[in-house]
C-alpha positions, 0 to 999 in steps of 0.5 A: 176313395171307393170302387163302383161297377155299373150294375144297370145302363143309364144315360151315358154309362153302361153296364160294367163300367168301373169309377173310383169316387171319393166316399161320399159320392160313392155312398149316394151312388150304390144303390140299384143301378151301383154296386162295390167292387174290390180296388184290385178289380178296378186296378185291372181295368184301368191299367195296360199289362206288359206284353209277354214278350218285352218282359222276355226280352228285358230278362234276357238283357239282364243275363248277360251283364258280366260282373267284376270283382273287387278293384277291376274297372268295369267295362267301358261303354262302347258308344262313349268315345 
């Protein structure tokens, strides 16, 4: 699988459009209108980022989980009845 980027617009593409294709349809693209871009470029376009806040959050979570020693039970949850 190879990584290409719209380098010129053509019937439905525009420039900077990204595709993953296998080898060999990549191969017959490239050319003056295709060009190579690295997978970790494609990666970025086509992948959601977490926002910054939810991974505060989820840290802050993480803290304050109390741990136990050997041989204590762990607490209970409350929910659970």
């Amino acid at each position: 699988m190879k990584c290409i980027k719209a380098i010129r617009p053509s019937k439905g593409v525009e420039v900077g459009d990204i595709k993953r294709v296998d080898d060999k349809t990549a191969y017959n693209m490239v050319g003056s209108s295709w060009a190579y871009i690295p997978k970790s470029e494609w990666k970025l376009a086509t992948r959601k980022s977490k926002n910054t806040e939810e991974v505060k959050e989820e840290t802050v979570e993480q803290t304050e989980k109390k741990s136990y020693k050997k041989g204590q039970k762990p607490e209970t949850n409350k929910n659970k009845k």
